[in-house]
C-alpha atoms as an extended CHARMM CRD file, in Angstrom:
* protein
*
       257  EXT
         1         1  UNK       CA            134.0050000000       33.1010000000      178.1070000000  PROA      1               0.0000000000
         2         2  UNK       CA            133.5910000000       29.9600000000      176.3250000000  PROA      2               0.0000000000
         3         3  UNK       CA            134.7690000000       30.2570000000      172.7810000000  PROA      3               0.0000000000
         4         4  UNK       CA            132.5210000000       29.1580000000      169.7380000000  PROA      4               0.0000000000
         5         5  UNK       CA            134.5360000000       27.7110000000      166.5100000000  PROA      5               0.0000000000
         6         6  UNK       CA            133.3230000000       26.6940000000      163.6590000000  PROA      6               0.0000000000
         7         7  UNK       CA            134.3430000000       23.8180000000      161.1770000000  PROA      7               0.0000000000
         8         8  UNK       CA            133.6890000000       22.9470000000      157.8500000000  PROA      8               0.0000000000
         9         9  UNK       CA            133.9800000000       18.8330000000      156.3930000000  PROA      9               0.0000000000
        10        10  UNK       CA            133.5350000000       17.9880000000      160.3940000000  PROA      10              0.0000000000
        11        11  UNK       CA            132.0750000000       14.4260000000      160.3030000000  PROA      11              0.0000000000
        12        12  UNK       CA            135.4600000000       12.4810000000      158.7510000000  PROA      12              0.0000000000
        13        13  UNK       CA            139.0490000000       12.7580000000      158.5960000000  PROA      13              0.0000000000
        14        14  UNK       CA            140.6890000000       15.6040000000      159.8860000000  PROA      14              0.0000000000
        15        15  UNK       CA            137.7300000000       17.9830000000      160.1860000000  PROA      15              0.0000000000
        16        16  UNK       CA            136.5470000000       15.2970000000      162.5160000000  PROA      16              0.0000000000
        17        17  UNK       CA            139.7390000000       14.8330000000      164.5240000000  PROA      17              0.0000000000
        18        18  UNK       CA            139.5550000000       18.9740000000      164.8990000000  PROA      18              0.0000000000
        19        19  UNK       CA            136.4550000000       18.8560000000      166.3250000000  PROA      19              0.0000000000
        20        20  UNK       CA            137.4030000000       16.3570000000      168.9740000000  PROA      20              0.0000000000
        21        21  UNK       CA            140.0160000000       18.3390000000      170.4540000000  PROA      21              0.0000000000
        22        22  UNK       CA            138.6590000000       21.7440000000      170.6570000000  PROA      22              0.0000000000
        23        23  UNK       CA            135.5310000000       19.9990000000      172.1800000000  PROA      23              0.0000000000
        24        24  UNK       CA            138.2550000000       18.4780000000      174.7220000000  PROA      24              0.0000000000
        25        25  UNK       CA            139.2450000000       21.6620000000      175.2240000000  PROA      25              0.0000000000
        26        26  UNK       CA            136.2030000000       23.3470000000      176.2920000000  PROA      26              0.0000000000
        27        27  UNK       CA            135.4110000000       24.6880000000      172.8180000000  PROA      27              0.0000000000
        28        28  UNK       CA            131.7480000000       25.2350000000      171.7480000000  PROA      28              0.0000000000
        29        29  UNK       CA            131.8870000000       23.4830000000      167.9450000000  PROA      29              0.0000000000
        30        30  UNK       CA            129.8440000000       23.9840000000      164.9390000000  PROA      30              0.0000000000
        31        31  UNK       CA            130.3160000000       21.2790000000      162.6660000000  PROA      31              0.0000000000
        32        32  UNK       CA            129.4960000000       20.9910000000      158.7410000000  PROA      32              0.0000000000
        33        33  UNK       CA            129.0340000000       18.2230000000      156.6940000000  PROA      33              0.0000000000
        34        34  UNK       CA            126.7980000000       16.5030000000      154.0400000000  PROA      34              0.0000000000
        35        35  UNK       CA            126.8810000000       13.5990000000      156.5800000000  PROA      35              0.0000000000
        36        36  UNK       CA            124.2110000000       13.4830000000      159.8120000000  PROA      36              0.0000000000
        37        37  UNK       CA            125.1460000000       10.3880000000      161.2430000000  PROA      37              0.0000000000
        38        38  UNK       CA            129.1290000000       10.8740000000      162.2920000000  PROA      38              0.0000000000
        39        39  UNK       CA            127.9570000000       14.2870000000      163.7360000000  PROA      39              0.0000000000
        40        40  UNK       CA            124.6120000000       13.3520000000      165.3800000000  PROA      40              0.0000000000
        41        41  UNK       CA            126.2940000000       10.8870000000      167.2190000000  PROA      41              0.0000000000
        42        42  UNK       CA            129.5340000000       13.2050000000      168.2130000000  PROA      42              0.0000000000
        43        43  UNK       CA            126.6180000000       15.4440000000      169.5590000000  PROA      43              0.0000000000
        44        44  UNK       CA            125.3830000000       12.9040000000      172.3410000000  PROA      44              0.0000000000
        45        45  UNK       CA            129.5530000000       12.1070000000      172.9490000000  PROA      45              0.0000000000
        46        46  UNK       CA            130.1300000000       13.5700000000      175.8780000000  PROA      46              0.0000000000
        47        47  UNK       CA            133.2880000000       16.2150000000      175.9350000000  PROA      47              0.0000000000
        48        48  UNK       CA            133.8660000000       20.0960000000      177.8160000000  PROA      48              0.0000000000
        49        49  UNK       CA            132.5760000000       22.2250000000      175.0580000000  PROA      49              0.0000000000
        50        50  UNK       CA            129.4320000000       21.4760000000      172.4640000000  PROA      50              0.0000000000
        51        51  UNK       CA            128.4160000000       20.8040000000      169.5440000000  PROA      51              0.0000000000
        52        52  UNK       CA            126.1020000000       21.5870000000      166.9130000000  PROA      52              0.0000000000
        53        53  UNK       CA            126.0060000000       21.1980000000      163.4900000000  PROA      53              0.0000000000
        54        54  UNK       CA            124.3400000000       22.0090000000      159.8540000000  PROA      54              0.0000000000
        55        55  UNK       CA            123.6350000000       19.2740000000      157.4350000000  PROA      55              0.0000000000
        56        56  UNK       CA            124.6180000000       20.4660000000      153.8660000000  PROA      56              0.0000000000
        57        57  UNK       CA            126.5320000000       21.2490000000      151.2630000000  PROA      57              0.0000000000
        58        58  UNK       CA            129.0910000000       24.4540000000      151.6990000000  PROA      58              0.0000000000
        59        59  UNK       CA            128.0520000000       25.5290000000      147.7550000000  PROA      59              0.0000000000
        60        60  UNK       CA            124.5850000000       25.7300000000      148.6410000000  PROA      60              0.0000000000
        61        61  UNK       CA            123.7280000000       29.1280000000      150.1370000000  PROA      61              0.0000000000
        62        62  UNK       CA            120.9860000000       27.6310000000      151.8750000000  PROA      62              0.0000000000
        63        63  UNK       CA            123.3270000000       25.7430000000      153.6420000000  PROA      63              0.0000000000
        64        64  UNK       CA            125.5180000000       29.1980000000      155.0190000000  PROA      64              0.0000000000
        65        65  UNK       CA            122.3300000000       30.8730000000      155.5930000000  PROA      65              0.0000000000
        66        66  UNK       CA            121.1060000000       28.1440000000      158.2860000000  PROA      66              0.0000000000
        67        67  UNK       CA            125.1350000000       28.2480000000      159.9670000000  PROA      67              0.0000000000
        68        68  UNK       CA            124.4720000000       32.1220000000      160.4750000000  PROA      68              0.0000000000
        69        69  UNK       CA            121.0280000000       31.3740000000      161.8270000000  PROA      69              0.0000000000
        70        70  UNK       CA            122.5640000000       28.5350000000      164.2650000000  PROA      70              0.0000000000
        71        71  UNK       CA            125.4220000000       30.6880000000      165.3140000000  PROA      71              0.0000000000
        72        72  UNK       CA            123.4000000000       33.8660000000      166.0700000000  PROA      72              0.0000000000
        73        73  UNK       CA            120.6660000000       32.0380000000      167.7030000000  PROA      73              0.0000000000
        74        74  UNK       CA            122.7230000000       29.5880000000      170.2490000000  PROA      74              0.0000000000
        75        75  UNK       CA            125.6410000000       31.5720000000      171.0240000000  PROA      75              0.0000000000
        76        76  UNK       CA            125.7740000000       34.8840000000      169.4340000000  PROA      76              0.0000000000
        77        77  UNK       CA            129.3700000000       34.9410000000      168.4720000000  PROA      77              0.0000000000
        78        78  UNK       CA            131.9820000000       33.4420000000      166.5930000000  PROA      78              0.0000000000
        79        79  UNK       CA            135.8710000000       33.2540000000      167.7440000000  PROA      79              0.0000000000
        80        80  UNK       CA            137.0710000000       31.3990000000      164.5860000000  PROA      80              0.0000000000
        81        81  UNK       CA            136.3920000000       29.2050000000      161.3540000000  PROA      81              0.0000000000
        82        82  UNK       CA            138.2900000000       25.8920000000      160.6300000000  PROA      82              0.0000000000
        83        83  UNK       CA            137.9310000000       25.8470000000      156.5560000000  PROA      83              0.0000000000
        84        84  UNK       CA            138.5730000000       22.0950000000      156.0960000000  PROA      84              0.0000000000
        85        85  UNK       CA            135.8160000000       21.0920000000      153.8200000000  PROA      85              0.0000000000
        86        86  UNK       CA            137.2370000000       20.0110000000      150.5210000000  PROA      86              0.0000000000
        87        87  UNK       CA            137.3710000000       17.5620000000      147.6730000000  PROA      87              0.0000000000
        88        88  UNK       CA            140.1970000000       16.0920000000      145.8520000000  PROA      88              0.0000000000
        89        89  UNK       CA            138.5950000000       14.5860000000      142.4670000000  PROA      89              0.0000000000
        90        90  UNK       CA            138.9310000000       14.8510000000      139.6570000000  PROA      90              0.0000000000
        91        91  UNK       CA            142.4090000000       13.4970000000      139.3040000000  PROA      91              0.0000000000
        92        92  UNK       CA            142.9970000000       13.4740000000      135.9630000000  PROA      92              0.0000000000
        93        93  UNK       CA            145.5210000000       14.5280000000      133.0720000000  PROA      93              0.0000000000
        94        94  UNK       CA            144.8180000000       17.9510000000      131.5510000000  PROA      94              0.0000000000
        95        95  UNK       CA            143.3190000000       16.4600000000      128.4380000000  PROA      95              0.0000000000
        96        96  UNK       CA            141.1520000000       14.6710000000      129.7470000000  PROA      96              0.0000000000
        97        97  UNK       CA            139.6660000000       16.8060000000      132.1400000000  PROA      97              0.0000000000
        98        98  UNK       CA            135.7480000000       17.0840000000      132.5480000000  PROA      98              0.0000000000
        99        99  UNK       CA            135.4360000000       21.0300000000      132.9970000000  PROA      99              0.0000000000
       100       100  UNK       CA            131.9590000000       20.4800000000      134.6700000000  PROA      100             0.0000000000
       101       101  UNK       CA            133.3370000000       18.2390000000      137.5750000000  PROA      101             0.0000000000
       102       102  UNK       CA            136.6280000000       20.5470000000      137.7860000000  PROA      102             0.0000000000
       103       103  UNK       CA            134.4640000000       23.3740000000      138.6820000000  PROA      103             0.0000000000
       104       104  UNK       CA            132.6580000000       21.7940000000      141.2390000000  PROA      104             0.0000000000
       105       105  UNK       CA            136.0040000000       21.1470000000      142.4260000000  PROA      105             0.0000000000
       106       106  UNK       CA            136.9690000000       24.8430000000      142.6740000000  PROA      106             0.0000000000
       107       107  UNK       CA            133.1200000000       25.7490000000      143.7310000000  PROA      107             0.0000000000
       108       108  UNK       CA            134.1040000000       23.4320000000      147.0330000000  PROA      108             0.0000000000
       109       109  UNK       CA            137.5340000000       24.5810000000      147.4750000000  PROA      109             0.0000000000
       110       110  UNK       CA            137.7620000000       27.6960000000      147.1170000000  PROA      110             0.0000000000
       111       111  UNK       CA            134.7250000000       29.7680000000      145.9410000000  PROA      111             0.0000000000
       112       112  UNK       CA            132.6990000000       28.3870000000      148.9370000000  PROA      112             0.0000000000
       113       113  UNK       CA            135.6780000000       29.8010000000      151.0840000000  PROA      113             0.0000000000
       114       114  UNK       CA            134.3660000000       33.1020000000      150.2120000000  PROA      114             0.0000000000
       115       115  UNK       CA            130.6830000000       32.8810000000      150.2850000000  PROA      115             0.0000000000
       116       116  UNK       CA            131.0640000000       31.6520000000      154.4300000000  PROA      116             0.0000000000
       117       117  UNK       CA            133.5320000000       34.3630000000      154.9780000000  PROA      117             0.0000000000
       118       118  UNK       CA            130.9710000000       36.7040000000      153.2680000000  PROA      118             0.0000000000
       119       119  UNK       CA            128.9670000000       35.6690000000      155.6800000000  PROA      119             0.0000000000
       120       120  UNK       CA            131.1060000000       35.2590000000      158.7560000000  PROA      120             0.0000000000
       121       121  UNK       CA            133.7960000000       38.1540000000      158.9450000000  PROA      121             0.0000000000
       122       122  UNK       CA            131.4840000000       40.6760000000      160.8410000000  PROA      122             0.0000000000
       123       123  UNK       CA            131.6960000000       38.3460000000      163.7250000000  PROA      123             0.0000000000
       124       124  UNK       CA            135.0010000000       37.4530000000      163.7620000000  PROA      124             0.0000000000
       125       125  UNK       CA            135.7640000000       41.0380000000      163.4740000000  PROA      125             0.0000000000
       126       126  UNK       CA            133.6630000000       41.9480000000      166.6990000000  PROA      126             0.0000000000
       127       127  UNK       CA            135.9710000000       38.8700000000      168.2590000000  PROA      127             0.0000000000
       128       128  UNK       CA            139.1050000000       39.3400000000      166.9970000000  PROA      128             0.0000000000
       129       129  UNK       CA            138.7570000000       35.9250000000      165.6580000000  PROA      129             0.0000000000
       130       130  UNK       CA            141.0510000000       33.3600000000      163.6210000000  PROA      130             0.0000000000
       131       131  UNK       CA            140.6570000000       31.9610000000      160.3520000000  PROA      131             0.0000000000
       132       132  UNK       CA            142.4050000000       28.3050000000      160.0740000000  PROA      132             0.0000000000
       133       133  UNK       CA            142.7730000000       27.2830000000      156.1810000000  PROA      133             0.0000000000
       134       134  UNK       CA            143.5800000000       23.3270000000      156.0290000000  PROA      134             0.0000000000
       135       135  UNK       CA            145.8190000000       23.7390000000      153.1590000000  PROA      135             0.0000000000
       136       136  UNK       CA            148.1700000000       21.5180000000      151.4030000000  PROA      136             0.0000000000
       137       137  UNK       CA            151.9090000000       21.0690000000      150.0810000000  PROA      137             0.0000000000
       138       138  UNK       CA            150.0520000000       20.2000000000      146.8550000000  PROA      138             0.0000000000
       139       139  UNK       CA            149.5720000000       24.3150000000      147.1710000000  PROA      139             0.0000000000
       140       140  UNK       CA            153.1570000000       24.6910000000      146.6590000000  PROA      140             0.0000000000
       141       141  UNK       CA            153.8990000000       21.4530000000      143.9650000000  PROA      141             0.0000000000
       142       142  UNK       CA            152.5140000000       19.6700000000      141.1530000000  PROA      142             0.0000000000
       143       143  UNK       CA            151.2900000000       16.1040000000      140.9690000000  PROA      143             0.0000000000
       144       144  UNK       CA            150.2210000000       14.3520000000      137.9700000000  PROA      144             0.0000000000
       145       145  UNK       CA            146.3410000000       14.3180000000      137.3980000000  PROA      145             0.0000000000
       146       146  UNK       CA            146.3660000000       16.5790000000      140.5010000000  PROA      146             0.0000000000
       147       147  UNK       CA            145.3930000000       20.2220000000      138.8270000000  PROA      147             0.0000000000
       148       148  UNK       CA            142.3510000000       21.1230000000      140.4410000000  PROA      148             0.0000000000
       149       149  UNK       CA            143.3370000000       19.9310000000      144.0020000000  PROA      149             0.0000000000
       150       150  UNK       CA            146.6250000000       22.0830000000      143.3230000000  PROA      150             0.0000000000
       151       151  UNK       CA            145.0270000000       25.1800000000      141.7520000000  PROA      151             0.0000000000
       152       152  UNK       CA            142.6700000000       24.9570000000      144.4490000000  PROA      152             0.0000000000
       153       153  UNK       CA            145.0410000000       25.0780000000      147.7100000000  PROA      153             0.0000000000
       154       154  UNK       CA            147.3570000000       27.3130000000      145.5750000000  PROA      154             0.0000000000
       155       155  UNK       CA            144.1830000000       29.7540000000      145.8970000000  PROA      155             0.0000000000
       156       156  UNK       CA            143.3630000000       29.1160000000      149.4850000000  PROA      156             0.0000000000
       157       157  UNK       CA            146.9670000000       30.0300000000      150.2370000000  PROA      157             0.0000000000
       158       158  UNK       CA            146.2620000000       33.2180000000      148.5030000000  PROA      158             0.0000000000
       159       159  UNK       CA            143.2660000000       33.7740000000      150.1630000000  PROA      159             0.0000000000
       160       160  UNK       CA            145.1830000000       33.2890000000      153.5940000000  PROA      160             0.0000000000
       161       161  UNK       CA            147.1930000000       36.5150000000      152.4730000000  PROA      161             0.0000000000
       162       162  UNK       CA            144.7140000000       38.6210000000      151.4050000000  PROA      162             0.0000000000
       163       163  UNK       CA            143.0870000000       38.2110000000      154.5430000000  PROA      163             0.0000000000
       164       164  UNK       CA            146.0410000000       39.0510000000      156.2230000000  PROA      164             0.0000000000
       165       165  UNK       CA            146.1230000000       42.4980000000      154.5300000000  PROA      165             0.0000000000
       166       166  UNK       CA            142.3790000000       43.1840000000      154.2500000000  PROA      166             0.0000000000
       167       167  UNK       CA            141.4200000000       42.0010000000      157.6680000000  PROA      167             0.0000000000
       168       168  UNK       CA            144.2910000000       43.4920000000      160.3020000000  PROA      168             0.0000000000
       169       169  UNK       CA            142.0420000000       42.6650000000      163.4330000000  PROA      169             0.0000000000
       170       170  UNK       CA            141.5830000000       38.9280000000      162.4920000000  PROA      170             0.0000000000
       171       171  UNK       CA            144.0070000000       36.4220000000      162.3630000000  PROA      171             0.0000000000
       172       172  UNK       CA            144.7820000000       34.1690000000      159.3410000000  PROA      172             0.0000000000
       173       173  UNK       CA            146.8400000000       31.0670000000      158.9610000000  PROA      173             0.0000000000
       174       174  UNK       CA            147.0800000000       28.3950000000      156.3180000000  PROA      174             0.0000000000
       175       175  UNK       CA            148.6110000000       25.2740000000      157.7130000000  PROA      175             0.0000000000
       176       176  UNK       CA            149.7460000000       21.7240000000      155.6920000000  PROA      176             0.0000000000
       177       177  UNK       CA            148.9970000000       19.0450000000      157.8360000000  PROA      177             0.0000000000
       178       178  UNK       CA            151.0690000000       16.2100000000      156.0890000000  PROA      178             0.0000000000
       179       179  UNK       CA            150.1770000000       12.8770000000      154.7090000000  PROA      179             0.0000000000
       180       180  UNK       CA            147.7960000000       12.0270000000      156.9750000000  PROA      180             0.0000000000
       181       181  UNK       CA            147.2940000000        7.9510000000      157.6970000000  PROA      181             0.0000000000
       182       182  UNK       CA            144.3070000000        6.9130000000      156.2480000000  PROA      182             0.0000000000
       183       183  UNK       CA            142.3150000000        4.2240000000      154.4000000000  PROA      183             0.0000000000
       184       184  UNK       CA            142.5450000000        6.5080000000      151.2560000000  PROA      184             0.0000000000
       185       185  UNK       CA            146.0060000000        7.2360000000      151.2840000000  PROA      185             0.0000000000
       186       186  UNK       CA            146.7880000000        3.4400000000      151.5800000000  PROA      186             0.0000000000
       187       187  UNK       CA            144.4960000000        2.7500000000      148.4720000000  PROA      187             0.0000000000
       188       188  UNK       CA            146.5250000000        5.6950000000      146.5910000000  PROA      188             0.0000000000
       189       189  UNK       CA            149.7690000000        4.8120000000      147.4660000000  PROA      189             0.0000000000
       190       190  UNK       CA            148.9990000000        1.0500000000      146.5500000000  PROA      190             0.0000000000
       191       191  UNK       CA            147.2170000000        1.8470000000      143.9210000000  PROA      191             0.0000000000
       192       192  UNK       CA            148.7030000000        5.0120000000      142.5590000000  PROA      192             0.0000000000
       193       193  UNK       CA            149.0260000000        3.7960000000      138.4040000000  PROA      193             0.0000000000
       194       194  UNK       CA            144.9220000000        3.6110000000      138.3820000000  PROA      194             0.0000000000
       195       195  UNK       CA            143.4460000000        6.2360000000      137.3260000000  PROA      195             0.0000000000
       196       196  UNK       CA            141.8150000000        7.5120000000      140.8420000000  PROA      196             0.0000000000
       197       197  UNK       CA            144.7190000000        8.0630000000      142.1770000000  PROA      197             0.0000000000
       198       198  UNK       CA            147.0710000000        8.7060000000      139.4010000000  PROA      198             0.0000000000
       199       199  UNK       CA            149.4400000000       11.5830000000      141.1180000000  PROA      199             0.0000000000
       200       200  UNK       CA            150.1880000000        9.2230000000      144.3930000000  PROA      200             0.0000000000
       201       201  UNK       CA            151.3210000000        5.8530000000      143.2810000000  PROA      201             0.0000000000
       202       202  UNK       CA            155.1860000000        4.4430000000      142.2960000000  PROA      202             0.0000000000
       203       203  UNK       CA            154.6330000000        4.2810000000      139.4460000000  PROA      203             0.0000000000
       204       204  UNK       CA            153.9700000000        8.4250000000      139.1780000000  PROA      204             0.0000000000
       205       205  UNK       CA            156.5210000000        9.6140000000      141.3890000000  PROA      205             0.0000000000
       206       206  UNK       CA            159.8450000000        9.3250000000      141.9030000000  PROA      206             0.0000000000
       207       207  UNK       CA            161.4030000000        5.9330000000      144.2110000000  PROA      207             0.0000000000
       208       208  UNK       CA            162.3860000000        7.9330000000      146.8990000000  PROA      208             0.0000000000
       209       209  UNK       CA            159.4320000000       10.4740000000      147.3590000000  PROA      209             0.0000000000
       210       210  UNK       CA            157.0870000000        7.3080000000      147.0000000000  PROA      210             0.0000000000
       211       211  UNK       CA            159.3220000000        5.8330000000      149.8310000000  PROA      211             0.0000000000
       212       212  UNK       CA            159.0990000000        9.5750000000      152.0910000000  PROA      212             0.0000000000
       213       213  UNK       CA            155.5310000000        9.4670000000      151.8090000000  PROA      213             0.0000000000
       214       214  UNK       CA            154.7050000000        5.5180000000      152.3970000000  PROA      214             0.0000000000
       215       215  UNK       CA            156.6700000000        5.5900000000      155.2440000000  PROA      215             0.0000000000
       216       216  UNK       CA            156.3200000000        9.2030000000      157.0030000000  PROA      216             0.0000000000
       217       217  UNK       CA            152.4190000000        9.5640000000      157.0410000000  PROA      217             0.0000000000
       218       218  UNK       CA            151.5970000000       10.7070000000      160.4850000000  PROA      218             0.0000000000
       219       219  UNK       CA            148.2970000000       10.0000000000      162.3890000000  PROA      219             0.0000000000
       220       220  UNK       CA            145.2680000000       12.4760000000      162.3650000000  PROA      220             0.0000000000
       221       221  UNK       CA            145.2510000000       13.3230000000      165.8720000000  PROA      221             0.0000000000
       222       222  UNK       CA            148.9000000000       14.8490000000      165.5610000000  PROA      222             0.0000000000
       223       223  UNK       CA            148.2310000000       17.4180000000      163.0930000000  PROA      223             0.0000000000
       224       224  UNK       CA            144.4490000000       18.0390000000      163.9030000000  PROA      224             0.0000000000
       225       225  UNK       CA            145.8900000000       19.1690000000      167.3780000000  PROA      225             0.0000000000
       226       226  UNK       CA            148.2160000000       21.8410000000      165.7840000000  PROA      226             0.0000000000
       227       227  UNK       CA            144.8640000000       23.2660000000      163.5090000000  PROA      227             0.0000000000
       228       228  UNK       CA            142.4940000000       23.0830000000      166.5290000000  PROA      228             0.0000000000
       229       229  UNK       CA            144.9600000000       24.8720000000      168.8650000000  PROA      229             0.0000000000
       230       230  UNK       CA            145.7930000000       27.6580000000      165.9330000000  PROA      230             0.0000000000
       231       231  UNK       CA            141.5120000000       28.4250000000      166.2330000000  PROA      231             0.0000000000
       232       232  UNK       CA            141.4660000000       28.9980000000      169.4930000000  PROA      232             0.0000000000
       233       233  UNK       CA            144.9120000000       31.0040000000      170.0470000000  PROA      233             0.0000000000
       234       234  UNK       CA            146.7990000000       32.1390000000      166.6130000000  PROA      234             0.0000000000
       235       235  UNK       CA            149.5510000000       34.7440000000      167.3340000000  PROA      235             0.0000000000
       236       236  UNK       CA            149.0480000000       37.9910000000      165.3320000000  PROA      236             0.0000000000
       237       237  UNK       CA            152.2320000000       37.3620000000      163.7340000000  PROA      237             0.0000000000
       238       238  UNK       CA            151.3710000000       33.9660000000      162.0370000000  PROA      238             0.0000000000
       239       239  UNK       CA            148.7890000000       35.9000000000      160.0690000000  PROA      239             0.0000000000
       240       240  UNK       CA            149.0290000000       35.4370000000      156.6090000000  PROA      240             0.0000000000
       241       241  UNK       CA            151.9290000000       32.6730000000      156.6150000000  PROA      241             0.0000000000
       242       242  UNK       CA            151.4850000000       28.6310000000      154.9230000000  PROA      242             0.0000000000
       243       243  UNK       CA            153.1970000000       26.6600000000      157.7950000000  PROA      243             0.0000000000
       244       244  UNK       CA            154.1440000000       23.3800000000      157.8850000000  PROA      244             0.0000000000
       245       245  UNK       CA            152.5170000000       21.5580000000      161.1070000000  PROA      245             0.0000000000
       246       246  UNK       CA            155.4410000000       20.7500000000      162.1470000000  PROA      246             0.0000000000
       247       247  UNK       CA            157.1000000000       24.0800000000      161.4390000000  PROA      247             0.0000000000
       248       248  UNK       CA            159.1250000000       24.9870000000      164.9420000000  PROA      248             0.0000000000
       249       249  UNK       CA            157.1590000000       27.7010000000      165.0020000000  PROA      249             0.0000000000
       250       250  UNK       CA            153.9670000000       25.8310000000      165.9970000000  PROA      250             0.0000000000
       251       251  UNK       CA            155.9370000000       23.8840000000      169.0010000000  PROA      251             0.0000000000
       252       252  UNK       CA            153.1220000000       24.9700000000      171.7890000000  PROA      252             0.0000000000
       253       253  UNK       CA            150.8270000000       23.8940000000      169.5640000000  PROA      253             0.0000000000
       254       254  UNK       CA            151.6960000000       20.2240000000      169.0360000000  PROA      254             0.0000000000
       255       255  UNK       CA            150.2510000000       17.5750000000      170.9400000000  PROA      255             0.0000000000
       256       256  UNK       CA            152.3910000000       16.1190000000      173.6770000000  PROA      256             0.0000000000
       257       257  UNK       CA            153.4290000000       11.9330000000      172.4330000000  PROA      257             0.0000000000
């Protein structure tokens, strides 16, 4: 039976690379985004599997009640949930932190993380489904101006292992997919002494990790592959772990290059 997977932050980046290749792999999709046009023209793209997809914000609880509604109404199931939405501002130094825009920051990365699984676990208990959490080595280290974003995956990762515990017949996995190529990680890493994107520049990190990072970013499709393949077919004994994507023990799941 055809699985059904759904993905949050779908229409850009990563979230939109994931949805590519489970749709090439027969996957039904769900997408969610604050953006219509990347993911009403992905729906007429032709692929194996399907998708559909809910315009709105992953706060709004508006916006989870009409996923449950699409899910239950076009395929009655769910086999997993790709939790990719997320922002990464504000980056800014602890003083001068704005407190309202820092807890938007944790309402999008995190606390929305539990409303959808509020929402969602039934099903993925009935299917014995997996959880993929897009997660982040800034879980794991600090970067200057970077406290929310790093609080934030810290929290996901934590998430990931409660799961683990509370939920023994789904399976759970928090993944770092790397510096990812992008048009935003070329502004930061040019442009890392403004203010934006104060933790990623030269002139905020040391030579040789600016060096590492400039010059090992990998391309979307080569992590997305290793997250899309983990929501379809996540051993029981990844459950709870925060992998690396290129962690040996995700071989089978990279793509072939």
């Amino acid at each position: 039976m055809t699985k059904v997977i759904l993905v949050t932050g779908a229409s850009r980046g990563i979230g939109f690379a994931i949805c590519k290749h489970l749709r090439t792999f027969g996957v039904h999709v769900v997408g969610v985004s604050r953006s219509e046009s990347p993911m009403q023209d992905f729906a007429n793209e032709k692929y194996k599997g399907d998708f559909s997809y809910v315009v709105g914000d992953v706060t709004d609880p508006a916006t989870l009640e009409s996923i449950l509604n699409l899910v239950q109404r076009e395929y009655g199931k769910l086999d997993g949930i790709v939790l990719n939405a997320g922002v990464i501002e504000p980056i800014e130094r602890i003083q001068s932190l704005d407190m309202n825009l820092l807890q938007r920051q944790f309402d999008v990365n995190f606390f929305s993380l539990i409303s959808l699984l509020q929402k969602f676990l039934p099903l993925l208990r009935q299917s014995k489904g997996r959880i993929v959490h897009v997660s982040s080595g800034a879980a794991e280290n600090a970067y200057m101006g970077w406290l929310g974003y790093c609080c934030t995956k810290a929290s996901m990762n934590m998430l990931n292992k409660q799961l683990s515990i509370e939920e023994k017949d789904i399976v759970s996995v928090a993944v770092r997919p790397g510096v990812v190529k992008t048009s935003m990680t070329d502004s930061a890493l040019e442009n890392g002494n403004g203010i934006k994107f104060i933790g990623l520049g030269k002139d905020c990190m040391s030579q040789s990790d600016y060096e590492y990072i400039k010059d090992n970013r990998i391309s979307v499709d080569i992590s997305s592959h290793v997250l899309a393949k983990l929501a379809i077919e996540a051993p029981r004994e990844l459950s709870g772990q925060f992998l690396s994507w290129d962690d040996e023990r995700l071989n089978d799941f990279k793509i072939n290059i």
